[in-house]
N, CA and C atoms as an extended XYZ file, in Angstrom:
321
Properties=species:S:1:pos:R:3:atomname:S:1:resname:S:1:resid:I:1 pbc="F F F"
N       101.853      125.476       86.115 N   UNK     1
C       101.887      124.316       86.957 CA  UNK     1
C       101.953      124.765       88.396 C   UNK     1
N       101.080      124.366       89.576 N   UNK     2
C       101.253      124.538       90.668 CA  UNK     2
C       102.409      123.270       90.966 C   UNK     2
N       103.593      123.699       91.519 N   UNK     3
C       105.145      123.130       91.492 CA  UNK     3
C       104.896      122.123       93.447 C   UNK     3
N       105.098      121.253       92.920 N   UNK     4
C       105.598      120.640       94.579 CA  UNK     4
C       106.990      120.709       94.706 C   UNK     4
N       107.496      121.362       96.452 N   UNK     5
C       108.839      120.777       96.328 CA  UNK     5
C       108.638      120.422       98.089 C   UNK     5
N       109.925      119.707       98.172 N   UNK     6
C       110.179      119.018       99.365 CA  UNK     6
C       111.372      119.537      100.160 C   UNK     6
N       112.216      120.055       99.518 N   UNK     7
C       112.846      121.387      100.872 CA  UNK     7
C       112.894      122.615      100.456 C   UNK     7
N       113.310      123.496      101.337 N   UNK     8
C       113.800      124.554      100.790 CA  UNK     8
C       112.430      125.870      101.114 C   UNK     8
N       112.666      127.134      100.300 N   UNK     9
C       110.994      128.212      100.633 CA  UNK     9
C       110.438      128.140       99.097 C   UNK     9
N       109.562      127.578       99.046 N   UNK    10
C       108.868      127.472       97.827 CA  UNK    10
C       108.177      129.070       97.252 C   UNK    10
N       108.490      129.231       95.990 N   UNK    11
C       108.080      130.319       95.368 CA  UNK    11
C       106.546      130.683       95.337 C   UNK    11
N       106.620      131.565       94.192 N   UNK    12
C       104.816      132.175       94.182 CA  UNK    12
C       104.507      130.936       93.597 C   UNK    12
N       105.128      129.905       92.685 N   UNK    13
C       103.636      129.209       91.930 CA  UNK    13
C       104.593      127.535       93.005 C   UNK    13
N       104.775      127.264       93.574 N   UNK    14
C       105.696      126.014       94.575 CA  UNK    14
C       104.383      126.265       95.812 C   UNK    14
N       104.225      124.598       96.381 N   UNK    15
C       103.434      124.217       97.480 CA  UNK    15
C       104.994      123.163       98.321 C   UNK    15
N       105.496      123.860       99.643 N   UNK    16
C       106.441      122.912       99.986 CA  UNK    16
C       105.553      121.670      100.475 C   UNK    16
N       105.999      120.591      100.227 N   UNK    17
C       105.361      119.252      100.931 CA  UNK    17
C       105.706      119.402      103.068 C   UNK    17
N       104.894      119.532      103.518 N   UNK    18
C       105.118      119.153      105.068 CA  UNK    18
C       105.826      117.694      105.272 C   UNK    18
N       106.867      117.173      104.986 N   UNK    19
C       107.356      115.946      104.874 CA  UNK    19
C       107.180      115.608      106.782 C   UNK    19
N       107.538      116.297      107.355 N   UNK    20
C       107.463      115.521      108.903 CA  UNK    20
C       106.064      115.242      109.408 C   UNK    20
N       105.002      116.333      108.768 N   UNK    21
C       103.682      116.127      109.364 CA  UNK    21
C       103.044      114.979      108.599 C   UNK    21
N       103.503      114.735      107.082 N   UNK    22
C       102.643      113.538      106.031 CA  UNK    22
C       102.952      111.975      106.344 C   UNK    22
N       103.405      111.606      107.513 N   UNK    23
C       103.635      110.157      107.986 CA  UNK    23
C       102.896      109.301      107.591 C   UNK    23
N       101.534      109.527      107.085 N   UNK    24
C       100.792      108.416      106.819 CA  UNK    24
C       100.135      108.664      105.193 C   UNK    24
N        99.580      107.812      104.878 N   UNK    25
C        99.402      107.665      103.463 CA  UNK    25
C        97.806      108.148      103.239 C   UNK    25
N        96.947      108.281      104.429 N   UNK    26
C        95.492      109.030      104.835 CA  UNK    26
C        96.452      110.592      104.449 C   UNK    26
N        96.970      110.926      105.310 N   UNK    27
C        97.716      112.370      106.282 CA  UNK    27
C        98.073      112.622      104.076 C   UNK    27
N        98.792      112.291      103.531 N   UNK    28
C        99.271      112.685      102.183 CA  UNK    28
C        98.138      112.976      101.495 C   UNK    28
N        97.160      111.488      101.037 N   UNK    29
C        96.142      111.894      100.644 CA  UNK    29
C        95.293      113.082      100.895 C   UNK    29
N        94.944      113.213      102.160 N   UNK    30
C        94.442      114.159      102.748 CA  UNK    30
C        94.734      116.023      102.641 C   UNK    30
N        96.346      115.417      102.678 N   UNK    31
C        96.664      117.320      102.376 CA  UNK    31
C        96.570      116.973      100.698 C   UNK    31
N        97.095      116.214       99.941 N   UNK    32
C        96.919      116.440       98.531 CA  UNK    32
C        95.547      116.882       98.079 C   UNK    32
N        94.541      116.130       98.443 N   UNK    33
C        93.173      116.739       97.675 CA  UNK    33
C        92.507      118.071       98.605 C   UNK    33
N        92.876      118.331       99.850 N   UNK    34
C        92.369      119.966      100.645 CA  UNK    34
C        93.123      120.675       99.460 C   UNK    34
N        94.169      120.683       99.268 N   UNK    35
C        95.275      121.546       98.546 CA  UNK    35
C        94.916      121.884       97.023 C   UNK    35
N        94.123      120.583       96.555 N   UNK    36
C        93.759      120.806       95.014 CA  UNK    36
C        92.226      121.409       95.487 C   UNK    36
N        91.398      121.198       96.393 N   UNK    37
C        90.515      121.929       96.647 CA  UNK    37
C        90.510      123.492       96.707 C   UNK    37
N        91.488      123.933       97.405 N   UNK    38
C        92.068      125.076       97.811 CA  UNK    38
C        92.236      125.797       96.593 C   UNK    38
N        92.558      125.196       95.240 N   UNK    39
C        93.548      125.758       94.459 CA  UNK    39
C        92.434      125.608       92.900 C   UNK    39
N        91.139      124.566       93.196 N   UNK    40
C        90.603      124.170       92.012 CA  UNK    40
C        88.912      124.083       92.199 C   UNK    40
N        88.716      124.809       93.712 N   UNK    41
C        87.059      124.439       94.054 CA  UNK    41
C        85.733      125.222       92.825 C   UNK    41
N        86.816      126.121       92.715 N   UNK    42
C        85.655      127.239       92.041 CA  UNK    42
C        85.796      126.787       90.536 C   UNK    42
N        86.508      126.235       90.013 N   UNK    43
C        86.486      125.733       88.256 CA  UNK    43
C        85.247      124.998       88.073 C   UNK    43
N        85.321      124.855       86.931 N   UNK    44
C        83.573      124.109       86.472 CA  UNK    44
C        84.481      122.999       85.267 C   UNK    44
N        83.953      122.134       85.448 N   UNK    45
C        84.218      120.726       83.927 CA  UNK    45
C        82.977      120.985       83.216 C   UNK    45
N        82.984      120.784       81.973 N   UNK    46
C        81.940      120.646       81.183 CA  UNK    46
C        81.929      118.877       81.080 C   UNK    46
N        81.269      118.441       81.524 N   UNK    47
C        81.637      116.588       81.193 CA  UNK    47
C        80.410      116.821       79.859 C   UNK    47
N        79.733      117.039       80.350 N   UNK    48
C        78.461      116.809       78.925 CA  UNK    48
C        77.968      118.284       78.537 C   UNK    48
N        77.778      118.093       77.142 N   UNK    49
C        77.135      119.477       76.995 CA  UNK    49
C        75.722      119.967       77.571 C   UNK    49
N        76.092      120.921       78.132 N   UNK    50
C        75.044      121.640       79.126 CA  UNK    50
C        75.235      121.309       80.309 C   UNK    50
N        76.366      120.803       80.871 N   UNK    51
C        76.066      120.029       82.240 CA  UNK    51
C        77.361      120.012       82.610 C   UNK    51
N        77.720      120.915       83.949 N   UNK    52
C        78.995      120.924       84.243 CA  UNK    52
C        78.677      120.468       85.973 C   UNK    52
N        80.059      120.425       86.325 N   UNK    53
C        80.530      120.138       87.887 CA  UNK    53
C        81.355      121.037       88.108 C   UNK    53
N        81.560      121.083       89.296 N   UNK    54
C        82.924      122.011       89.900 CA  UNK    54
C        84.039      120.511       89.895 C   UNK    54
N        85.753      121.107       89.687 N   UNK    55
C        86.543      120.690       89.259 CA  UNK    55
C        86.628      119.473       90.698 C   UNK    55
N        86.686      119.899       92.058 N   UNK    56
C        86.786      119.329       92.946 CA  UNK    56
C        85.349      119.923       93.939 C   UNK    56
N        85.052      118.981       94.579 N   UNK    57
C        83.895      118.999       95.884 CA  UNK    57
C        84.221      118.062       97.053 C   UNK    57
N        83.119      118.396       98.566 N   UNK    58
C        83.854      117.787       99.178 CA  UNK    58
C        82.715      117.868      100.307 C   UNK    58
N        81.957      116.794      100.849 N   UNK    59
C        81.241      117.076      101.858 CA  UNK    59
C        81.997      116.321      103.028 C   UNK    59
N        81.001      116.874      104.229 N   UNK    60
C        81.683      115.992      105.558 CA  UNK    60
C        80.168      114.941      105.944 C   UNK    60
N        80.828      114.165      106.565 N   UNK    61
C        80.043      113.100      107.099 CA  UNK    61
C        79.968      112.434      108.318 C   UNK    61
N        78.890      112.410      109.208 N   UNK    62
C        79.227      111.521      110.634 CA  UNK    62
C        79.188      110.259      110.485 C   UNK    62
N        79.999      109.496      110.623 N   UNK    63
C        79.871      107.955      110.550 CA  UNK    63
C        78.878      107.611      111.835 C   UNK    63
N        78.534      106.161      111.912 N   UNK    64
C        77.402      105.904      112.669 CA  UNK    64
C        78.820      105.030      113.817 C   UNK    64
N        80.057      105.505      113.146 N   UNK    65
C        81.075      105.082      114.358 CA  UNK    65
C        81.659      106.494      115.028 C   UNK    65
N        80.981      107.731      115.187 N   UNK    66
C        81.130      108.705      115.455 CA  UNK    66
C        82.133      109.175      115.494 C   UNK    66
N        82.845      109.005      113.875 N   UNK    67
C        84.283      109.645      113.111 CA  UNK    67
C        83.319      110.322      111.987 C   UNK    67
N        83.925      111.367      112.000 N   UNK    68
C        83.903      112.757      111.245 CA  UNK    68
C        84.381      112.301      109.236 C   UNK    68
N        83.614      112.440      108.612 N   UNK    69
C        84.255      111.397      107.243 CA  UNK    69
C        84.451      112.822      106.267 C   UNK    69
N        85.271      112.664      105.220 N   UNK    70
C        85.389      114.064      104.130 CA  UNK    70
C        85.300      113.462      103.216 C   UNK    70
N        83.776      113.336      102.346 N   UNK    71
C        83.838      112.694      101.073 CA  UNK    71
C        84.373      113.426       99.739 C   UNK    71
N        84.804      112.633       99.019 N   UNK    72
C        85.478      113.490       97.433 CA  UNK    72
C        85.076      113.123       96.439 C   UNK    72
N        84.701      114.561       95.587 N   UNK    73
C        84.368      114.320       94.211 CA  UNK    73
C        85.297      115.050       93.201 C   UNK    73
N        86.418      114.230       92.983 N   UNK    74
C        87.261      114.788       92.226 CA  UNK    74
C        87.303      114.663       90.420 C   UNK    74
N        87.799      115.581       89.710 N   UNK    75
C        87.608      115.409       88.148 CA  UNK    75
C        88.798      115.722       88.165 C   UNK    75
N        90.388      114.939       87.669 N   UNK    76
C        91.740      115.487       87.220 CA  UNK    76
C        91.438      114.981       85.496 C   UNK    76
N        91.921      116.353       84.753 N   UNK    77
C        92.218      115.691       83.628 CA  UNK    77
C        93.420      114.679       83.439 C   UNK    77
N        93.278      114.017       82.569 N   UNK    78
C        94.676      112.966       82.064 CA  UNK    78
C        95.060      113.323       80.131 C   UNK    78
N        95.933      112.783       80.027 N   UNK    79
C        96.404      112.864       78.655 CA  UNK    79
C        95.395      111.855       78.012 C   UNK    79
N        95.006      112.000       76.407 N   UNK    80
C        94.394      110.575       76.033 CA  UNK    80
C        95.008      109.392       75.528 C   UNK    80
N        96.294      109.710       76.187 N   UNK    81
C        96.976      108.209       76.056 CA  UNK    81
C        97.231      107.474       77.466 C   UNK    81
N        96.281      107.412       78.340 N   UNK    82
C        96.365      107.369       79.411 CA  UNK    82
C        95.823      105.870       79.572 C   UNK    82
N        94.728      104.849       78.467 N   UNK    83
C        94.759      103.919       79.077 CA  UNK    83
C        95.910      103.082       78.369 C   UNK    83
N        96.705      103.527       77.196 N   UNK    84
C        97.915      102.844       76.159 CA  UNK    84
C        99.199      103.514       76.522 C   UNK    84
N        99.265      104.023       77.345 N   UNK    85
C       101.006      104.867       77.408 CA  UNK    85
C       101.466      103.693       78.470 C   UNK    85
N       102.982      103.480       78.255 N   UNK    86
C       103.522      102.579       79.024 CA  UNK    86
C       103.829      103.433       80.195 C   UNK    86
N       103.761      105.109       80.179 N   UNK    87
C       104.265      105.922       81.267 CA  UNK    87
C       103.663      105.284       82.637 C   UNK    87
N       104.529      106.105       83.591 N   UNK    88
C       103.625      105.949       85.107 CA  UNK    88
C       102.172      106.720       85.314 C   UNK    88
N       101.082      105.939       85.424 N   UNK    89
C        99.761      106.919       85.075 CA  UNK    89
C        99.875      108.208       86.047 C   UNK    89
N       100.300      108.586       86.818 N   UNK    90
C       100.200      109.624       87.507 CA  UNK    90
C       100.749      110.357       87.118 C   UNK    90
N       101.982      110.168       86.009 N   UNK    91
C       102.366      111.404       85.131 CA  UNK    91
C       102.063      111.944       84.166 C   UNK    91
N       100.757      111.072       83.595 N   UNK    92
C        99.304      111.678       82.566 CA  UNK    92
C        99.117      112.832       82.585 C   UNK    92
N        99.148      113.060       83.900 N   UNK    93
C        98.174      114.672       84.766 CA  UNK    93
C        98.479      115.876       83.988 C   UNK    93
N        97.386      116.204       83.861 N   UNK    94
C        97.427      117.459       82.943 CA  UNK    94
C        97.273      118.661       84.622 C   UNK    94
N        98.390      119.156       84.396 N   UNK    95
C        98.250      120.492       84.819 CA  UNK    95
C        97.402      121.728       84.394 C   UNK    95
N        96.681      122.060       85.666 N   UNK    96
C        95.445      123.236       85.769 CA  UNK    96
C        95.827      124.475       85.666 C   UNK    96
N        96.853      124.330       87.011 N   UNK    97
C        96.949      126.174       86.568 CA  UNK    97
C        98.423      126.467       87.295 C   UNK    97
N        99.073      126.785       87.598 N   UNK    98
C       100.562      127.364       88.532 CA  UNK    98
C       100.670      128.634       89.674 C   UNK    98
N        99.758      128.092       90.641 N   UNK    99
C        98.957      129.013       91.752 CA  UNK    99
C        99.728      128.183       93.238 C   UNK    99
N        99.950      129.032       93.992 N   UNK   100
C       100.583      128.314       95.253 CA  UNK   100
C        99.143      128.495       96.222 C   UNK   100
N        98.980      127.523       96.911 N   UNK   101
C        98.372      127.319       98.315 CA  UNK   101
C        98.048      127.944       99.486 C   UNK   101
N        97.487      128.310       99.995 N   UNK   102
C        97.995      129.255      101.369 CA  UNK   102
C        99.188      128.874      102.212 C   UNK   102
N        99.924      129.654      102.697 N   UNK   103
C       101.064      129.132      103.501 CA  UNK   103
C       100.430      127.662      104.494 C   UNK   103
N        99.451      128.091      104.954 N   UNK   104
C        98.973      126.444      106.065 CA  UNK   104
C        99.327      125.142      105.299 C   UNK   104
N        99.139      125.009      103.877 N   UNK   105
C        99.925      124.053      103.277 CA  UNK   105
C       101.290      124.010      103.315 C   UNK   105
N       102.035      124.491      103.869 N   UNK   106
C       103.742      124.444      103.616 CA  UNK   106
C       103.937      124.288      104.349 C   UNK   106
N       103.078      123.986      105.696 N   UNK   107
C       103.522      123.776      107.476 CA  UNK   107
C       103.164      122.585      107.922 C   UNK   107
């Protein structure tokens, strides 16, 4: 499991959360999927036989409002009780691998 924590010096397989820099709910999103990029770009999904994707992708884009856009193509596995489990769906998540981040994530 790559481990989140929120204080403290996070170990070899721990990503500390930047809690003062993540103020906004873009700013979270944003470091959450660079971070699974960081940690999951080079994997391949098999969705169909013969036919895979990389686990995460990510192009940039100029808006025609001349903001800079980062589109996402993300694949997380889930458990297959994910559309019948009374759980919280975000705790479905099947964990990939237990790899820490570059330090620029912990700042």
């Amino acid at each position: 499991m790559s481990a989140i924590v929120y204080t403290g010096t996070p170990s070899a397989t721990q990503n500390l959360v930047p809690t003062s820099a993540l103020t906004t709910l873009e700013r979270l999103l944003l470091w959450c999927l660079l971070l699974f990029d960081f940690l999951n770009s080079m994997k391949d999904v098999n969705l169909l036989a013969g036919d895979t994707v990389k686990q995460i992708s990510y192009q940039r884009f100029k808006g025609k409002d001349g903001l800079l856009y980062l589109g996402f193509t993300v694949f997380v596995p889930v458990s297959d009780d994910f559309d019948i489990s009374p759980a919280k769906p975000w705790t479905l998540a099947i964990e990939l691998n237990n790899a820490k981040g570059s330090d620029l994530f912990n700042t």
